[in-house]
DSSP file (Angstrom, degrees, kcal/mol; ACC not computed):
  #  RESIDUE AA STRUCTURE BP1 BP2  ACC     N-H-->O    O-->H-N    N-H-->O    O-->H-N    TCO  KAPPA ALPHA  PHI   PSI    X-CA   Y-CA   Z-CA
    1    1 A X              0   0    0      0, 0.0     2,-0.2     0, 0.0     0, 0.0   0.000 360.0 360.0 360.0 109.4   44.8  -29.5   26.6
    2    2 A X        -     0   0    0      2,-0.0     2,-0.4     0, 0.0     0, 0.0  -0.709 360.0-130.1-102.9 162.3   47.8  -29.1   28.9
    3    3 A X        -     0   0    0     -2,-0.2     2,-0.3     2,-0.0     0, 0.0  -0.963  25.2-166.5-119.6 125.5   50.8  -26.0   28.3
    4    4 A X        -     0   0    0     -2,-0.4     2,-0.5     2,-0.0    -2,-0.0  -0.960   5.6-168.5-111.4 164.7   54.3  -27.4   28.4
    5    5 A X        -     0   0    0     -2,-0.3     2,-0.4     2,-0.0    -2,-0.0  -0.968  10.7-147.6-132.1 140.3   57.1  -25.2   28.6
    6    6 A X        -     0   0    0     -2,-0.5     2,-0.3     3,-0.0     3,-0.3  -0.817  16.2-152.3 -93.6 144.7   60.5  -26.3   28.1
    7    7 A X        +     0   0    0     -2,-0.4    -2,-0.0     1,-0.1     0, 0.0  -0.951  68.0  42.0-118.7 144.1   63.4  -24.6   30.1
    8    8 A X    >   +     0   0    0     -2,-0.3     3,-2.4     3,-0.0     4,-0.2   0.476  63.2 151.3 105.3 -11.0   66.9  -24.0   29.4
    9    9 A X  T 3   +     0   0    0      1,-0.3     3,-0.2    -3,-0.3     4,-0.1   0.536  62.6  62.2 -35.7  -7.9   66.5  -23.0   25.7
   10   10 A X  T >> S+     0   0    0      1,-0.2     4,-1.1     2,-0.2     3,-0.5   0.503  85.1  75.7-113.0  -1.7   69.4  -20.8   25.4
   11   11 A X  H <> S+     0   0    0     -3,-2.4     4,-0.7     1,-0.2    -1,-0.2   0.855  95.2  51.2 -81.6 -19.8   72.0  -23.6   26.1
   12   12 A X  H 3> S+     0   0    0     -4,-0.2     4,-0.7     2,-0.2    -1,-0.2   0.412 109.0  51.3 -83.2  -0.3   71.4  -25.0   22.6
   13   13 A X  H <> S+     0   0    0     -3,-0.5     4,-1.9     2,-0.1    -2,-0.2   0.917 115.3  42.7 -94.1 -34.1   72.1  -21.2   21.2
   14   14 A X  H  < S+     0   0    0     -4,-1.1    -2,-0.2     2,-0.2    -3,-0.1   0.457 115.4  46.9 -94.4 -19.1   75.5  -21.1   23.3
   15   15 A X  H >X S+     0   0    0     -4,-0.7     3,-6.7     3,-0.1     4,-0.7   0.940 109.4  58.3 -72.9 -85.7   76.5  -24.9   22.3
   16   16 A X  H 3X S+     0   0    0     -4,-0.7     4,-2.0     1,-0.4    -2,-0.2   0.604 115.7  35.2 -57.9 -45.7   75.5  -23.8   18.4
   17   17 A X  H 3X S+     0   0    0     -4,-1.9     4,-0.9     2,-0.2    -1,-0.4   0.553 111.1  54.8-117.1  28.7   78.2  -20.9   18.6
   18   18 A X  H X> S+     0   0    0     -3,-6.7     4,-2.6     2,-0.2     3,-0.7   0.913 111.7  53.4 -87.4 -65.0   80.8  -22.5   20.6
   19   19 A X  H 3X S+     0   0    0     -4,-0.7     4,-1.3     1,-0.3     5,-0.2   0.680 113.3  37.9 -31.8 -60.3   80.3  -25.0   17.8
   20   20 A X  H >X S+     0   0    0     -4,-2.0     3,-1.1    -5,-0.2     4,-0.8   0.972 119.5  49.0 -75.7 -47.6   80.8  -22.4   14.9
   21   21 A X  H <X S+     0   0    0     -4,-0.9     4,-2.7    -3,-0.7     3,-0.2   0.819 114.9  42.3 -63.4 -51.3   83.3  -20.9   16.7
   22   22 A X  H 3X S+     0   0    0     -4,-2.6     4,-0.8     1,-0.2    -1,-0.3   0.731 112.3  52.9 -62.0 -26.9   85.0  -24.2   17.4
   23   23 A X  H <X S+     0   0    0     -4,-1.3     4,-0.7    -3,-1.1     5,-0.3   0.571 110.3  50.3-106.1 -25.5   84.5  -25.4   13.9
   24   24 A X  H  X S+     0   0    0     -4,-0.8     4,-1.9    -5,-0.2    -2,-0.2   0.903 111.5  47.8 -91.3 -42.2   86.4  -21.7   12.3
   25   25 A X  H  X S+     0   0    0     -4,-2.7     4,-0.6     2,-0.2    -2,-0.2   0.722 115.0  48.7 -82.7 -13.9   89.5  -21.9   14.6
   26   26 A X  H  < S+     0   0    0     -4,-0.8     3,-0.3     2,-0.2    -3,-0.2   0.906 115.6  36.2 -83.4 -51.5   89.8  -25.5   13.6
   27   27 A X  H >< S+     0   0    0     -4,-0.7     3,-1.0     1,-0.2    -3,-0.2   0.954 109.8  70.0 -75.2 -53.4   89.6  -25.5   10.0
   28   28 A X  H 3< S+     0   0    0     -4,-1.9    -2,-0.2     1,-0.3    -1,-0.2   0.426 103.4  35.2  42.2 -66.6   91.3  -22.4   10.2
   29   29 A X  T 3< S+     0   0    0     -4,-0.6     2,-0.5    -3,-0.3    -1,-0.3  -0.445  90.8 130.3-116.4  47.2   94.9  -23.9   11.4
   30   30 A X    <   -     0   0    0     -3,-1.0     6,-0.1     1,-0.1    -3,-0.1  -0.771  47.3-161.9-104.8 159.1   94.2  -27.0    9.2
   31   31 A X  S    S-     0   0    0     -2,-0.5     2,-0.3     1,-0.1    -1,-0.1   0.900  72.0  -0.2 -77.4 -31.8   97.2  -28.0    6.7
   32   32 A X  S  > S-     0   0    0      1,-0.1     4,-2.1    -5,-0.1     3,-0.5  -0.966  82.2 -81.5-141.8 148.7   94.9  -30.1    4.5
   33   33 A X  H  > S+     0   0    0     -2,-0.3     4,-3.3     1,-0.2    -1,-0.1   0.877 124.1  43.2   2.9 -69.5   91.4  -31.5    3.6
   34   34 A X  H  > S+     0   0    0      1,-0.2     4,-3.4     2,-0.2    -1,-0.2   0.904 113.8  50.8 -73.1 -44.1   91.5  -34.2    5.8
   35   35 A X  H  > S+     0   0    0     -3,-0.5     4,-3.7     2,-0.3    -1,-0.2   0.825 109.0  55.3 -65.9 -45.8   92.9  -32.1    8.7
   36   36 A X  H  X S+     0   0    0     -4,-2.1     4,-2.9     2,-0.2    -2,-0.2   0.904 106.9  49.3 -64.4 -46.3   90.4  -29.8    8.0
   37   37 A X  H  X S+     0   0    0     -4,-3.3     4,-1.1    -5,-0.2     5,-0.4   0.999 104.7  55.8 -65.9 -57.2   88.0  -32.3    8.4
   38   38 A X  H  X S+     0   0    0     -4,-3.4     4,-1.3     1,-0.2    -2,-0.2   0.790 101.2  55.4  -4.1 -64.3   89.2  -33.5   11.3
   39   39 A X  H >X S+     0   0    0     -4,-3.7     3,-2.6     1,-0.2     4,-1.3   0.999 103.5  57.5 -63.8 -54.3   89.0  -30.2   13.0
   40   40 A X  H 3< S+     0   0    0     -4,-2.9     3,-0.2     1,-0.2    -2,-0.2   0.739 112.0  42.0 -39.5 -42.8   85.0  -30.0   12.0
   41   41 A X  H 3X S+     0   0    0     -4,-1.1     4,-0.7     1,-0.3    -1,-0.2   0.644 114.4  54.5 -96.5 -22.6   84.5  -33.7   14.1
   42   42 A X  H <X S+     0   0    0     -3,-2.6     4,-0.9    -4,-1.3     3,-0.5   0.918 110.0  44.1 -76.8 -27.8   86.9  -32.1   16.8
   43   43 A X  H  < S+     0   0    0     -4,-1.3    -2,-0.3     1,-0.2    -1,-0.2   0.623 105.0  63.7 -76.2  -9.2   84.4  -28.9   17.0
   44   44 A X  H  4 S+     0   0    0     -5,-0.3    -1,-0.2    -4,-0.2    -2,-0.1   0.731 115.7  28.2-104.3 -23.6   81.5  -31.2   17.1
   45   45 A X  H >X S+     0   0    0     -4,-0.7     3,-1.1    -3,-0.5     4,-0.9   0.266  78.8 117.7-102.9   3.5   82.8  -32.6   20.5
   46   46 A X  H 3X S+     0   0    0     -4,-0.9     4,-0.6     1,-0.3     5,-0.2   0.450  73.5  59.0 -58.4  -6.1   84.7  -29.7   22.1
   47   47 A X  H 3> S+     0   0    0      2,-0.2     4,-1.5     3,-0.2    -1,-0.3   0.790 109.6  42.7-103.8 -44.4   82.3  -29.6   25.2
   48   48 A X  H <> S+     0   0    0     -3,-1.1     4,-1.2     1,-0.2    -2,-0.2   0.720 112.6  51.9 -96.5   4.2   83.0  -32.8   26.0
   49   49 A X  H  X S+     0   0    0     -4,-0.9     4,-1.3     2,-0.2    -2,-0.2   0.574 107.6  46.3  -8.7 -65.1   86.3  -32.4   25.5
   50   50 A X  H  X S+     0   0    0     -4,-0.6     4,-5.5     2,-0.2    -3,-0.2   0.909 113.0  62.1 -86.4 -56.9   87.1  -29.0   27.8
   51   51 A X  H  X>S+     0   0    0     -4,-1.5     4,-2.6    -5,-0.2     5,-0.5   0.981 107.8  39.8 -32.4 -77.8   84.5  -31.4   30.7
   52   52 A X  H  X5S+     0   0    0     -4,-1.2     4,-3.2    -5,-0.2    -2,-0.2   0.974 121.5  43.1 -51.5 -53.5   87.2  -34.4   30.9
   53   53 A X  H  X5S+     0   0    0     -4,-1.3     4,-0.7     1,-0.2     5,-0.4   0.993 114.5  47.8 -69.3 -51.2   90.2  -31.9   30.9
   54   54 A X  H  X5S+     0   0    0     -4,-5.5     4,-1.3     1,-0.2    -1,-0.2   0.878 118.0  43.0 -50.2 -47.2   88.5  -29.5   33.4
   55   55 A X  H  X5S+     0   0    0     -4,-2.6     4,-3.3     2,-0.2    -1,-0.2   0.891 116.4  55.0 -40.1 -41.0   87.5  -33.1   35.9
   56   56 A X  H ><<S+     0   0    0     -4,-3.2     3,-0.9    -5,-0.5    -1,-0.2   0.903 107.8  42.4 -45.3 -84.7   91.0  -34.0   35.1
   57   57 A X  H 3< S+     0   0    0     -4,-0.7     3,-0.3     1,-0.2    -1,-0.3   0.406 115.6  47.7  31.3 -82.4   92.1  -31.0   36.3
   58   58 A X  H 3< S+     0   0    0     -4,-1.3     2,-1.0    -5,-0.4    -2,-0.2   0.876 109.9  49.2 -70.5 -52.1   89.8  -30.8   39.7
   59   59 A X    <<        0   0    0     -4,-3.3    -1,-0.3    -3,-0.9    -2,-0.0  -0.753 360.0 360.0-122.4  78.0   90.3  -34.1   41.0
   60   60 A X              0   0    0     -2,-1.0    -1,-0.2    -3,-0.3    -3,-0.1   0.333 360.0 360.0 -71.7 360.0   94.3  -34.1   40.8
């Protein structure tokens, strides 16, 4: 019987409410349905999102 332990568990609770967070302001300022959907698929990718701009960013 071997014990594993995973490490690093609390980055899926801090992804999970940048997510709702991301996912409230989006639908939030949406005009319409669709727009509102839209923001959900944008909240679902905002991490990688905020990564490319920050690289952008860094390596002017």
């Amino acid at each position: 019987m071997s014990n594993c332990f995973q490490k690093g568990g609390s980055a899926g609770a801090v992804y999970g409410l940048g997510l709702i967070g991301a996912a409230v302001y989006f639908i939030g300022h949406a005009g319409g349905f669709w727009i509102g959907v839209l923001g959900f698929l944008k909240a679902l990718v905002w991490p990688a999102m905020l990564v490319y701009r920050a690289l952008e960013v860094l390596y002017q």
